[in-house]
C-alpha positions in Angstrom: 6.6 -5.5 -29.4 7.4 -6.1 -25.7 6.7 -7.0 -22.1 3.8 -5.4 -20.5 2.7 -6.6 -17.0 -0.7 -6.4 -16.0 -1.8 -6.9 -12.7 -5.6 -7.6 -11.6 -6.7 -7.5 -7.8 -9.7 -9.1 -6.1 -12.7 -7.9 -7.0 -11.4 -7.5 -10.9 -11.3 -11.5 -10.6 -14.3 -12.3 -8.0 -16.3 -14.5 -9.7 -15.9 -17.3 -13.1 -17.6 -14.6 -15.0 -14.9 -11.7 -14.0 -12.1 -14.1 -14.8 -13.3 -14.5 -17.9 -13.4 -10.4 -18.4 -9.8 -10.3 -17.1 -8.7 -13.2 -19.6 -10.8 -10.8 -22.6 -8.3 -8.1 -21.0 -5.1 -10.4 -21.3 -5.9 -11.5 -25.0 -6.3 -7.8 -26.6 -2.8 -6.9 -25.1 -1.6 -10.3 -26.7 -2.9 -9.5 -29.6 -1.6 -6.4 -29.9 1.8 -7.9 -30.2 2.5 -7.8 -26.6 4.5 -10.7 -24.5 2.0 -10.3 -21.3 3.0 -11.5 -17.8 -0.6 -11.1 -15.8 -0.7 -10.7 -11.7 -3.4 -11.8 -9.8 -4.9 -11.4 -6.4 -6.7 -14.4 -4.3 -10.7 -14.2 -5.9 -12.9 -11.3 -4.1 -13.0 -11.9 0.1 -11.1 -15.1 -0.4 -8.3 -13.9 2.0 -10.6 -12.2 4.9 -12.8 -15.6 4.8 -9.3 -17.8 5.3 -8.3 -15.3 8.0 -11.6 -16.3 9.5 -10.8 -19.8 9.3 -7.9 -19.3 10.8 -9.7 -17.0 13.9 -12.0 -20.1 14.0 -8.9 -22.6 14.9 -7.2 -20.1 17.8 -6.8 -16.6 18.4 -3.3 -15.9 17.5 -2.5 -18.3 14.8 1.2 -19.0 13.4 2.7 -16.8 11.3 3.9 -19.2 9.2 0.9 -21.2 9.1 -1.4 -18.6 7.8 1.1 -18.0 5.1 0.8 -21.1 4.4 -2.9 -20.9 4.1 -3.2 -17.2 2.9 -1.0 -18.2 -0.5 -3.8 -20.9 -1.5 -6.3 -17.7 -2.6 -4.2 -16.8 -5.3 -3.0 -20.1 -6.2 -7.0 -20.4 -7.3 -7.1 -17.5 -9.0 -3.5 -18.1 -11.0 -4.8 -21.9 -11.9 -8.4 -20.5 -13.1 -7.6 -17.7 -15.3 -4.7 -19.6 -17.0 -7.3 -22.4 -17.6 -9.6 -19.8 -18.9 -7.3 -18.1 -21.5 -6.8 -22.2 -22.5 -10.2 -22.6 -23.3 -9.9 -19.1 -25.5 -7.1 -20.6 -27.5 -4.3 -18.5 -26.0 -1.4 -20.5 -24.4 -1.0 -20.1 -20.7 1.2 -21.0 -18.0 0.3 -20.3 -13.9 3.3 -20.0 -11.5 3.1 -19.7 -7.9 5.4 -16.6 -6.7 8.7 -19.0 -5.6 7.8 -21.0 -8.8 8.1 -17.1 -10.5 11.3 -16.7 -8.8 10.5 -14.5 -6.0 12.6 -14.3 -3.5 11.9 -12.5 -0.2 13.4 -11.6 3.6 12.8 -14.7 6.2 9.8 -12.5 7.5 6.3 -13.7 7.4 3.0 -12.0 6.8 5.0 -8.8 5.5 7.8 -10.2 3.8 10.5 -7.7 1.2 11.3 -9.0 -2.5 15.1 -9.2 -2.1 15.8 -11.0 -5.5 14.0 -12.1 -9.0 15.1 -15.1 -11.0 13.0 -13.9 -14.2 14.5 -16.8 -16.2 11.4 -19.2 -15.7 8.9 -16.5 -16.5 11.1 -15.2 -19.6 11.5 -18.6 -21.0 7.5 -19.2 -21.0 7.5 -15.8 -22.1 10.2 -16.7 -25.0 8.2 -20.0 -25.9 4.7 -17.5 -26.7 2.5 -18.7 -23.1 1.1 -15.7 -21.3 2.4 -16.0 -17.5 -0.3 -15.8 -15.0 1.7 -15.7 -11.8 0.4 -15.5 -7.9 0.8 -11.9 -6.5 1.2 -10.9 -2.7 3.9 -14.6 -2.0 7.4 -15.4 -2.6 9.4 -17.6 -0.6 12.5 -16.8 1.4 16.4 -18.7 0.7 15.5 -21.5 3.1 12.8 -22.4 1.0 10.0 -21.0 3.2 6.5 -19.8 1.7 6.0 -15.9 2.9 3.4 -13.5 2.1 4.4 -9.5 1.4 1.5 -8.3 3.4 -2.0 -6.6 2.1 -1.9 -5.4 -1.2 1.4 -7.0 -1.9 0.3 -8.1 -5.3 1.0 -4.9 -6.4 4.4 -4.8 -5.5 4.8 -8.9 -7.3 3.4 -7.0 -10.6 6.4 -3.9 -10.6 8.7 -6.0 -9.2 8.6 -8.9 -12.2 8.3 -5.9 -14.3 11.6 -4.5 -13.1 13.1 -8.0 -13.5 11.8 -8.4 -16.7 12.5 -4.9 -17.7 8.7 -4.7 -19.2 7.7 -1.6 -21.4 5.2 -1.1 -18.7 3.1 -2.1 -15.6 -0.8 -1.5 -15.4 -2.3 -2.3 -12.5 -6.4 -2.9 -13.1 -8.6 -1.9 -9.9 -12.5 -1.3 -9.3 -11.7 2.5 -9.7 -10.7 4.5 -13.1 -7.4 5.9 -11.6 -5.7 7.8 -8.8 -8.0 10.0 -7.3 -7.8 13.5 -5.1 -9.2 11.7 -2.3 -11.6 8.3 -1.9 -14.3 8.5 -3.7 -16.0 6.1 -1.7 -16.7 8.8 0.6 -16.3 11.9 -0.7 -18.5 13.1 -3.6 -16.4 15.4 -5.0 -13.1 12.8 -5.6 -11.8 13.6 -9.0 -9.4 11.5 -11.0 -6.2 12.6 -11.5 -4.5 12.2 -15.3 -0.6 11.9 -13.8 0.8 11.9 -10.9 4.4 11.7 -9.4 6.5 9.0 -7.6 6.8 11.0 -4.4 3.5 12.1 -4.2 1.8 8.5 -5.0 4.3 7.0 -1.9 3.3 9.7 0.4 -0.6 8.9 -0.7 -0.3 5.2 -0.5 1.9 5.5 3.0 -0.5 7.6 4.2 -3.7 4.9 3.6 -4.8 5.5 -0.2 -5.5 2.0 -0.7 -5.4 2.3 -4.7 -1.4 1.1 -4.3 0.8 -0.5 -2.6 3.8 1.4 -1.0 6.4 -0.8 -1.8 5.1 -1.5 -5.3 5.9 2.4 -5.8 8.9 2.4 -4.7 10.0 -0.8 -6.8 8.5 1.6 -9.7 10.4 4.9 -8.6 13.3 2.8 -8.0 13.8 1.1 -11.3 11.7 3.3 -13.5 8.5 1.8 -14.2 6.2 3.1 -16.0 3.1 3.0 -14.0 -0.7 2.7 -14.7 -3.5 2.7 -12.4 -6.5 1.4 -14.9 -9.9 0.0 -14.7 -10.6 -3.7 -14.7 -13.9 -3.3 -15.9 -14.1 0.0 -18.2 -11.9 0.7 -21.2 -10.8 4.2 -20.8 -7.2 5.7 -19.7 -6.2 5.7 -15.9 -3.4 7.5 -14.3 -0.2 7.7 -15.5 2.7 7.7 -12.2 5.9 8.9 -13.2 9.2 10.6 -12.2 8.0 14.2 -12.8 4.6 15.4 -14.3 3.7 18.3 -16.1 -0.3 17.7 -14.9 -1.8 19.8 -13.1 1.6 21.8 -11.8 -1.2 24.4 -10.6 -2.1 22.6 -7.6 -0.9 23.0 -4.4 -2.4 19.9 -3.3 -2.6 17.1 -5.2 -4.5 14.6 -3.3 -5.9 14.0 0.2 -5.5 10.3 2.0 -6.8 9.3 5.0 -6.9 6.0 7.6 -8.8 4.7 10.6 -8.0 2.4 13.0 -4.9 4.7 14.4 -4.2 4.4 18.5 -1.6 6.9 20.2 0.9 5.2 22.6 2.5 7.3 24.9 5.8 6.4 27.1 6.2 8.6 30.1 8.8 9.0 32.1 12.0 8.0 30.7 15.5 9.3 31.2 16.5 12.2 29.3 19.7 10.5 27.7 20.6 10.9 24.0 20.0 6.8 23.6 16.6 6.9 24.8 14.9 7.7 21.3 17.1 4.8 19.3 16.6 2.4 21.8 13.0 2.7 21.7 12.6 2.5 18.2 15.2 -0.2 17.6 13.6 -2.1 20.0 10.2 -2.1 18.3 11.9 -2.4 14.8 13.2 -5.3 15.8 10.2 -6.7 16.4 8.5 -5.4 13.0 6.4 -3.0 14.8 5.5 0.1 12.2 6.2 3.1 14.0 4.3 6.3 12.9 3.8 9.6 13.9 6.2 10.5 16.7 6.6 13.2 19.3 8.9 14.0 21.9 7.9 16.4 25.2 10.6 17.2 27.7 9.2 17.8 31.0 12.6 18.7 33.0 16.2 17.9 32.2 15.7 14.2 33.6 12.8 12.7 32.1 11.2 13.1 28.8 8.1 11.3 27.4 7.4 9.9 23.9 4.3 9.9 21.8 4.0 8.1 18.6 1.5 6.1 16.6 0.6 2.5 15.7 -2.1 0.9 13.6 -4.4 -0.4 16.4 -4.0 -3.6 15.3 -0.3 -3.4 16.3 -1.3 -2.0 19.7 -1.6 -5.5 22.0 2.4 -6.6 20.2 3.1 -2.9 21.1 2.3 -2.9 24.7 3.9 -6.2 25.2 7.0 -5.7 23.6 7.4 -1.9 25.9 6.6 -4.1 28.7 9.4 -6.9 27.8 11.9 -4.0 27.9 11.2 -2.2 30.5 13.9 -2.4 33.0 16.1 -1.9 30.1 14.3 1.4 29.0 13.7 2.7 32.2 10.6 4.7 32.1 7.5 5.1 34.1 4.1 4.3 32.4 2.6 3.7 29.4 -0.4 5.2 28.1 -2.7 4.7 25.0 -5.5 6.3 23.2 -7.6 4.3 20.3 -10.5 5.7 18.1 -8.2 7.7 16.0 -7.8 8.3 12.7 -4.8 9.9 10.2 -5.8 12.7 7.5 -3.0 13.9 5.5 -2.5 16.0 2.3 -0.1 15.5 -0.3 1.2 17.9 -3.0 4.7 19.1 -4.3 3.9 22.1 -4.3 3.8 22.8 -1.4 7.6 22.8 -1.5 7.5 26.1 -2.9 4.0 27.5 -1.4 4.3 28.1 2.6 1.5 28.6 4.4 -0.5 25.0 3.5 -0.1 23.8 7.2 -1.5 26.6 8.4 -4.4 26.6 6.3 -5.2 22.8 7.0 -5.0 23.4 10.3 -7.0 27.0 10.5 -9.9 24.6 7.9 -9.8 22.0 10.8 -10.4 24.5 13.6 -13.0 26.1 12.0 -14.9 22.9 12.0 -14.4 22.4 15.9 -11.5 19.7 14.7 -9.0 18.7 17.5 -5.5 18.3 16.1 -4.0 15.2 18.3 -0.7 15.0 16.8 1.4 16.6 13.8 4.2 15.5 10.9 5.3 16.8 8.3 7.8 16.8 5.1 8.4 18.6 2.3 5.5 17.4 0.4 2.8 16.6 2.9 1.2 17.1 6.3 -0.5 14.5 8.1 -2.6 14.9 11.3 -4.2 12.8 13.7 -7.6 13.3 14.3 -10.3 10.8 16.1 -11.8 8.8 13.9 -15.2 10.6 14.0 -14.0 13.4 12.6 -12.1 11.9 9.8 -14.6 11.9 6.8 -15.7 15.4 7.7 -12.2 16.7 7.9 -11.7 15.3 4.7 -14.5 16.7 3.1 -13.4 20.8 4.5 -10.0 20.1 3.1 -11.0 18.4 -0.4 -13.0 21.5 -0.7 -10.6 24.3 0.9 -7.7 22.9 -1.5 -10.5 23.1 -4.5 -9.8 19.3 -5.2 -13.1 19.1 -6.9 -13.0 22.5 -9.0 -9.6 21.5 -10.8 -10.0 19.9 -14.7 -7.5 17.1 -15.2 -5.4 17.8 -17.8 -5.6 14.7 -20.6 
């Protein structure tokens, strides 16, 4: 028939038992005619108890080093499931991701796919063995091991799809689907039937942790068809594609939200038309995700610059402003913690003005501060602190009517 890719994260493949579901999974696709290439993730906590083990050893371990120990958690997972689908009678091969052919930047810990040599993979593929190959790893051209950051599994499974030029990618999850918001923490959450390519990357760059970022873009990119499935019930998920037809009545399409946000503000620098670039370039350099940014002029000589930063990037923030100082000229630097990001998402709002306003007239009516602001054609993100986040969540899922809307099948 074809390729289908199917990729299976953590908790799908947590335990002997759940391996042995997502091997049941693998076999009714390969025996509906299907050549099946299956991505896995490291079993359940396996990768927060190695980064624990790593805390255990020194405080700031190696980059290289923990990819070399984060890669052994799916390199379990790929060895056990293949060995299960064996003892089921199906033919099965395990690859780790440079044995797959996955190539990446010389990065660690958050590494880019640059290339694909699918020829290993296809010639398994060609010789009837299902593929089972380890998500979230590659290795880079001087034969390095890397890691494409959390959730990078996802982006493996679209990306070998791509290569492969599968019939489609389903990624299997603990949840049914996209949803409007988490469901986790807000009751109302509904599952959405389809959903676009723009609006899924603003929702999973803006902290829905259903997908990975990248792994939508590889699917945007290259036209993937995309679905977001669960592991453990057998009932349709959401399809992502380039334009949908579902649900074209909403302004809103889906809330996200993050924690673990910190504001760092830069005062005092020279008002010169290099001072913004060399900021930025400076910390891009130095692989530091820059979020949220604003710019206040105080007089015609000095300006100051606010942006955000996971918190976890705050410390390699703070030094790397420090390291450049002389050469950026400003006075002090100042950061806030405790804060959190709550954005909403929707392509309609492209052609509906007035939704900024109305998230931002819902949050004051709650006694919501509004920290910073951003904005593009299909979303509005604010930063909030982190105390407020579920509760702002919960008066926009229910100003936008998120709950009230039937999905259309």
């Amino acid at each position: 028939m074809g390729i289908i890719v199917q990729k299976f994260g953590g908790t799908s493949v947590g335990s002997p038992e759940k391996i042995g579901n997502v091997a049941s999974r693998v076999i009714q696709e390969k025996q509906n005619g299907h050549d099946i290439v299956v991505v896995v993730s490291a079993m359940g906590k396996t990768t927060d108890h190695l980064v624990s083990l790593a805390k255990e050893i020194t405080d700031r371990p190696n980059k290289r080093e923990m990819d070399m120990l984060l890669t052994t958690g799916e390199q379990v997972t790929v060895a056990l499931l293949s060995m299960a689908l064996t003892e089921k009678g199906y033919d099965a091969i395990s690859f780790t991701g440079w044995q797959a052919g996955i190539q990446t930047e010389s990065v660690h810990s958050n590494a880019r796919i640059t290339h694909i040599d699918s020829n290993q993979v296809q010639q398994q593929l060609n010789n009837g063995k299902i593929v089972v190959v380890a998500g979230f790893q590659g290795a880079s051209i001087e034969q390095q091991i890397t890691t494409l950051g959390r959730g990078g599994s996802d982006t493996t499974a679209v990306a070998l799809a791509a290569a492969l030029k599968a019939d489609k990618c389903d990624i299997y999850t603990d949840v049914t689907g996209v949803f409007t918001t988490d469901p986790r923490f807000i009751k109302g959450a509904r599952k959405l039937s389809a959903i676009s390519y723009d609006e899924m990357l603003e929702l999973a760059n803006l902290g829905a942790g259903v997908l990975h970022p990248r792994a939508v873009e590889f699917a945007k990119n290259y036209q993937v068809p995309l679905e977001v499935r669960s592991s453990m019930e057998n009932e349709r998920g959401t399809i992502i594609e380039e334009e949908t037809s579902m649900e074209q009545n909403l302004v809103v399409r889906g809330i996200a939200f993050e924690d673990q946000v910190t504001r760092v503000s830069i005062l005092g620098l020279p008002n010169e038309l290099t001072t913004l670039s060399t900021i930025f370039s400076t910390l891009a350099k130095h692989s530091i995700n820059v979020d949220i940014i604003i710019q206040s002029t105080t007089s015609r000589e000095t300006t100051s610059i606010s942006f955000s930063v996971k918190t976890s990037d705050l410390e390699d923030t703070i030094k790397v402003l420090e390291q450049y100082k002389q050469q950026l000229n400003y006075k002090k630097i100042e950061s806030e913690s405790g804060l959190s990001k709550v954005s909403i998402v929707g392509s309609g709002m492209i052609s509906n003005p007035g939704v900024a306003a109305e998230m931002f007239d819902v949050l004051a009516n709650k006694g919501i501060s509004v920290k910073m602001v951003s904005t593009s054609e299909i979303k509005v993100s604010t930063v909030v602190s982190q105390e407020h986040m579920v509760q702002a969540v919960e008066a926009l899922h229910e100003a936008f009517q998120l709950s009230k809307q039937e999905a259309t099948v």
